[in-house]
RODO-2510 file (C-alpha; in nm, 4 decimals, decimal comma):
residues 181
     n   res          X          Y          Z
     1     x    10,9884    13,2209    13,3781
     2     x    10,8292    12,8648    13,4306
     3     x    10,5026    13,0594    13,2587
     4     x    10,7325    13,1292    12,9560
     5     x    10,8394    12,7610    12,9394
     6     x    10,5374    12,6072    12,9715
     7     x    10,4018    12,8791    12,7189
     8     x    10,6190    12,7737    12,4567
     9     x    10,6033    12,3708    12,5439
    10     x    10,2515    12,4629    12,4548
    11     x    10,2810    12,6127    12,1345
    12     x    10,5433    12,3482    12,0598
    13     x    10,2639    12,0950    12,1354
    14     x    10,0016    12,2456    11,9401
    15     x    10,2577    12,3184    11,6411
    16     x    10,3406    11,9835    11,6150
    17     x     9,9994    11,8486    11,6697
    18     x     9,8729    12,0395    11,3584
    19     x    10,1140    11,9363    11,1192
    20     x    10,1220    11,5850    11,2092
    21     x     9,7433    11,5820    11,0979
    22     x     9,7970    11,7367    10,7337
    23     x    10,0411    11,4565    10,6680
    24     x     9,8706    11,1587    10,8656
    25     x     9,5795    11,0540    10,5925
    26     x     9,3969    10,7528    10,7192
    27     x     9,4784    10,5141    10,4265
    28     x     9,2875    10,2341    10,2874
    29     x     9,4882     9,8911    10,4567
    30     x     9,5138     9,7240    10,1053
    31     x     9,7428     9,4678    10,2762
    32     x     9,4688     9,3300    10,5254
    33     x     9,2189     9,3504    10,2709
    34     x     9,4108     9,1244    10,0120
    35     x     9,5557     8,8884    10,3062
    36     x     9,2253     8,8424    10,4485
    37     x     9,0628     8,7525    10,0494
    38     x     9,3420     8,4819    10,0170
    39     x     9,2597     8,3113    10,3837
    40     x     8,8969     8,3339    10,2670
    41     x     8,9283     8,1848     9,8827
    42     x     9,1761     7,9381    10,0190
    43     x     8,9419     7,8246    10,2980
    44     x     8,6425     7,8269    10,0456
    45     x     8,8123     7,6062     9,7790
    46     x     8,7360     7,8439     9,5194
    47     x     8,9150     7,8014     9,1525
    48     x     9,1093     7,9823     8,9040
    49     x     9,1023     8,0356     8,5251
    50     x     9,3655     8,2316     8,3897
    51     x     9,4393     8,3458     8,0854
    52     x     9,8406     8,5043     8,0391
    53     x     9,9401     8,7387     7,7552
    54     x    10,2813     8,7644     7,6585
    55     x    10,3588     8,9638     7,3364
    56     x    10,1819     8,7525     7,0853
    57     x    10,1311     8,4327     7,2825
    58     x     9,8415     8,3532     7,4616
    59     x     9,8128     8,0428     7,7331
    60     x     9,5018     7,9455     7,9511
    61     x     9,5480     7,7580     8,2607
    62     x     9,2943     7,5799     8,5140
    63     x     9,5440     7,4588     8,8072
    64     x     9,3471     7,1726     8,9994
    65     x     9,4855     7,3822     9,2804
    66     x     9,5370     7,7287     9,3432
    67     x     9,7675     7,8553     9,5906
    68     x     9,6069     8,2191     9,6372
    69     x     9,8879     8,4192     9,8042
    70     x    10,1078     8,3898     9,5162
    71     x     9,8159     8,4643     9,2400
    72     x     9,7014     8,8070     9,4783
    73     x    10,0757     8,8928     9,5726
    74     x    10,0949     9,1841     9,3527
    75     x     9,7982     9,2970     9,5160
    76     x     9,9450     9,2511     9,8682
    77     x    10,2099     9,4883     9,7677
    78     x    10,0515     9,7882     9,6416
    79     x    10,0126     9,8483    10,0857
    80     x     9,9684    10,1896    10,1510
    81     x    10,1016    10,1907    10,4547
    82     x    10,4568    10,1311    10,4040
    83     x    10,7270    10,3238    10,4376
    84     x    10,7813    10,4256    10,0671
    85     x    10,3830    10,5557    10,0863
    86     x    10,3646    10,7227    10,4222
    87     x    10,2152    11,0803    10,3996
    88     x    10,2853    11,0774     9,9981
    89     x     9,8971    11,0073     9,9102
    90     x     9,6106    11,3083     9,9509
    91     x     9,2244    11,0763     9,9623
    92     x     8,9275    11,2136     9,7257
    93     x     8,5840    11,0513     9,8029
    94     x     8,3334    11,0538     9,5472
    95     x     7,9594    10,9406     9,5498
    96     x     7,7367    10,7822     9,2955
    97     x     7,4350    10,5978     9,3617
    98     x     7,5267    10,2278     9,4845
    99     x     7,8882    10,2516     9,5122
   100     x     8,1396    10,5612     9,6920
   101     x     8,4945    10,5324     9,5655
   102     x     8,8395    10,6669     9,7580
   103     x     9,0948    10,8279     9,5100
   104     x     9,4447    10,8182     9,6113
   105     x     9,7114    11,0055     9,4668
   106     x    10,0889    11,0788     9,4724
   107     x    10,1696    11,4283     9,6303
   108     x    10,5442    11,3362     9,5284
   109     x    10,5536    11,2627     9,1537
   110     x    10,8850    11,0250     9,2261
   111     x    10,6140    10,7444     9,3929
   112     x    10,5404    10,4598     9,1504
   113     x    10,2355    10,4375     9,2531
   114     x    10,0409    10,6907     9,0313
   115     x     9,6788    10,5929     9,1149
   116     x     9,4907    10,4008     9,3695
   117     x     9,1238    10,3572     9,3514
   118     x     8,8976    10,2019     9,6027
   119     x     8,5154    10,1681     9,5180
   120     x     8,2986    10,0120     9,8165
   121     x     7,9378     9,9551     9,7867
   122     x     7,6725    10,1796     9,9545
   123     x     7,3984     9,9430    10,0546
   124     x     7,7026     9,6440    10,2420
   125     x     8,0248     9,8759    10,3080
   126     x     8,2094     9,5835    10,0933
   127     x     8,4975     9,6803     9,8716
   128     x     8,3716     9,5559     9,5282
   129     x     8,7127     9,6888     9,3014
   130     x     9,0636     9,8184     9,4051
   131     x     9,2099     9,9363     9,0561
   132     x     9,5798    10,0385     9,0723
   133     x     9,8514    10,2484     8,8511
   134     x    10,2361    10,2280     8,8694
   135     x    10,4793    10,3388     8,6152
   136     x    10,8282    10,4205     8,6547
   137     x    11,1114    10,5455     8,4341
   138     x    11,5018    10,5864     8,4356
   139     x    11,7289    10,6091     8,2081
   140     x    11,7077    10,2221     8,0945
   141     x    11,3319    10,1512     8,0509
   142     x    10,9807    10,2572     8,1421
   143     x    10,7284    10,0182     8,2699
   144     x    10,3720    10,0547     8,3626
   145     x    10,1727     9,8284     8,5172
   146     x     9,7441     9,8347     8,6349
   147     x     9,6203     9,6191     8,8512
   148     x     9,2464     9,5695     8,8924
   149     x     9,0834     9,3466     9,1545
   150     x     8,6540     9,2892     9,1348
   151     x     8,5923     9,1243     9,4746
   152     x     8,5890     8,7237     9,4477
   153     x     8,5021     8,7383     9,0428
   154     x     8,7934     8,8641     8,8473
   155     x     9,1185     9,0220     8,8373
   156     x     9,3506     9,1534     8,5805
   157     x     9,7366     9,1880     8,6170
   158     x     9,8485     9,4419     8,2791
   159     x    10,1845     9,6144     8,1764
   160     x    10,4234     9,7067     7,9523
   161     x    10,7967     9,8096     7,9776
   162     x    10,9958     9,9619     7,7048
   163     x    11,3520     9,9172     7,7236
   164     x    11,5641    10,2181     7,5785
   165     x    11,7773    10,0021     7,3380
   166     x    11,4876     9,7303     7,2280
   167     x    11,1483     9,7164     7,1757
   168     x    10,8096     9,7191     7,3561
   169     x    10,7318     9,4195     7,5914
   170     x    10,3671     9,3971     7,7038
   171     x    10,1634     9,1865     7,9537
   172     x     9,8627     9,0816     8,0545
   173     x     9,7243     8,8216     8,3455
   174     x     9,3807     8,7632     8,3408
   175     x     9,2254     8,5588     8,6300
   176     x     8,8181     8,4663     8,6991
   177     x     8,7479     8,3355     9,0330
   178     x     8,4949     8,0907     9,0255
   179     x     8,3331     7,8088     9,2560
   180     x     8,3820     7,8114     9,6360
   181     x     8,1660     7,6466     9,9370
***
């Protein structure tokens, strides 16, 4: 009897030990990534020019000063490894010559998040783009929104949302990171 009971702890064990390694993907940390760029263009003094896109009307801004966690915040959020994420993602690795990329997509088409794309250089193992794709719909509107990030030279904030009753709003946030110690 105790062989039976240990016998099926066993296969319990190795039952649940299996399936928790379909649906545990080691995910890019996004979050770290993006908190650790703000610390470092913060602490290097680096500027910002930004160009914003509403509709029709275009501005371009140079702030003197550039507080970095709210220009990357979008890009703090896109974290993988929240709840709303967890096990919802399958990983794709590709190769080309000088740079690998990670592919992450949705396994549950009701995730936002429709695309992730991580692309880290060969020859220094440094992320040099994270390029991401939400879009969401319900009975109101539907809204998209890409977010590209070229490590410390450039990223773009994009969307659009069309409301049922109105007409198409569209976005853009362009930012070039220049300077630095």
């Amino acid at each position: 009897m105790i062989k039976n009971i240990i016998s099926a702890w066993m296969l319990c064990f190795l039952f649940a030990c299996d399936s928790g390694k379909q649906q545990n993907i080691e995910y890019f940390d996004t979050k770290s990534f993006f908190e650790a760029t703000i610390t470092r263009l913060s602490a290097h003094g680096n500027l910002l020019h930004k160009e914003l896109m509403f509709g029709d009307s275009t501005v371009t801004q140079q702030p003197s000063t550039v507080n970095w966690a709210n220009e990357l915040q979008p890009f703090v959020e896109i974290d993988l490894h929240k709840n709303a994420y967890k096990a919802r993602f399958k990983a794709d690795t590709s190769k080309q010559a000088n740079t690998y990329q990670v592919t992450y997509t949705p396994l549950d088409t009701q995730t936002d998040l429709k695309n992730l794309v991580v692309t880290i250089d060969n020859s220094t193992d440094a992320i040099s783009s994270i390029h991401a794709r939400f879009s969401e719909q319900n009975t109101l509107y539907e809204a998209t929104k890409e977010l590209v990030f070229y490590n410390d030279s450039l990223f773009t904030i994009s969307g659009s949302q069309q409301v049922k009753l109105g007409k198409n709003i569209s976005y853009s946030i362009t930012g070039t990171i220049t300077g630095g110690q």
